[in-house]
C-alpha positions in Angstrom: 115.7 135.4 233.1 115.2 137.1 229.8 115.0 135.1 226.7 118.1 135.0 224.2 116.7 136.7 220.8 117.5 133.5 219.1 116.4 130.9 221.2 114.2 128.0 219.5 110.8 128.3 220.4 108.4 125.4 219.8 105.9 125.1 216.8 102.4 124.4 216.9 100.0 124.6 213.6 96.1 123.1 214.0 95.1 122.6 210.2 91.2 122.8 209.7 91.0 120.0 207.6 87.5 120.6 206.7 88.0 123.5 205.5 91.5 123.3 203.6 91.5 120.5 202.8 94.6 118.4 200.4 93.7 119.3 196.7 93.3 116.3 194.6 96.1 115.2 193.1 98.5 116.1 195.9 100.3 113.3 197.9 99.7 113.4 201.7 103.2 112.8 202.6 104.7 116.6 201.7 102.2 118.1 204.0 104.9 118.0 206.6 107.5 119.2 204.5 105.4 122.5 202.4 104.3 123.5 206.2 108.3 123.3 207.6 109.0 125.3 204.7 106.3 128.2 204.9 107.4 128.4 208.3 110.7 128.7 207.8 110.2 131.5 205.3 107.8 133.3 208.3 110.5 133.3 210.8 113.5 133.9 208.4 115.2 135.2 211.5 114.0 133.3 214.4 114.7 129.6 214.5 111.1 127.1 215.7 112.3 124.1 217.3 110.0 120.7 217.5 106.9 121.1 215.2 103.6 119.7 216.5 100.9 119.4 213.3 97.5 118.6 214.4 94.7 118.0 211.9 91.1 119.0 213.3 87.5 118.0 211.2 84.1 118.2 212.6 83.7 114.8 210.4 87.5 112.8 209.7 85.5 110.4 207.7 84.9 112.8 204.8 88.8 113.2 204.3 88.5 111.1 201.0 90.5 108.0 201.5 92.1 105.8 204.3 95.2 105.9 202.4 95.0 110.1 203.2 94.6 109.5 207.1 97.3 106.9 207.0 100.0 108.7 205.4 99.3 111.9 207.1 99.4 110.0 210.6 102.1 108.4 209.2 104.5 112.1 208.5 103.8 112.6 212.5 100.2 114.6 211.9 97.7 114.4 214.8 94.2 113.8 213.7 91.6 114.8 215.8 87.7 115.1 215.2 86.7 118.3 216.7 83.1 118.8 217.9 80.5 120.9 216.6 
């Protein structure tokens, strides 16, 4: 069965924290919300159902800060240290 044009797909964005990382300054928590909103500006015309965030570093203890790892965990971001 063919797809409706406007059915909701799922959303899935893997964030190189390494290498973007939050710029100082910057609170954690609107990660979530800046992302939701660049997406919906992408797909003006196609609705995304549930988003799925998931951080990857080759290190996650060089993201500056507990407090960072907690409130981006906290907004529903996976963190996960990718290998090599």
């Amino acid at each position: 069965m063919a797809r409706e044009q406007h059915e909701e797909e799922n959303a899935l964005v893997i964030w190189n924290i390494s290498n973007c990382p939050i710029p100082d300054g910057h609170d954690p928590l609107q990660v979530v919300p800046r992302i939701q909103t660049a997406l919906e500006k992408l797909r003006r015309d196609r609705p995304y159902g549930p988003l799925s965030i998931t951080a990857i570093s080759n290190n996650l203890t060089e993201i500056p800060g507990e407090d960072v790892m907690r409130k981006l965990s906290s907004t529903g971001i996976s963190l996960k240290h990718a290998h090599g």
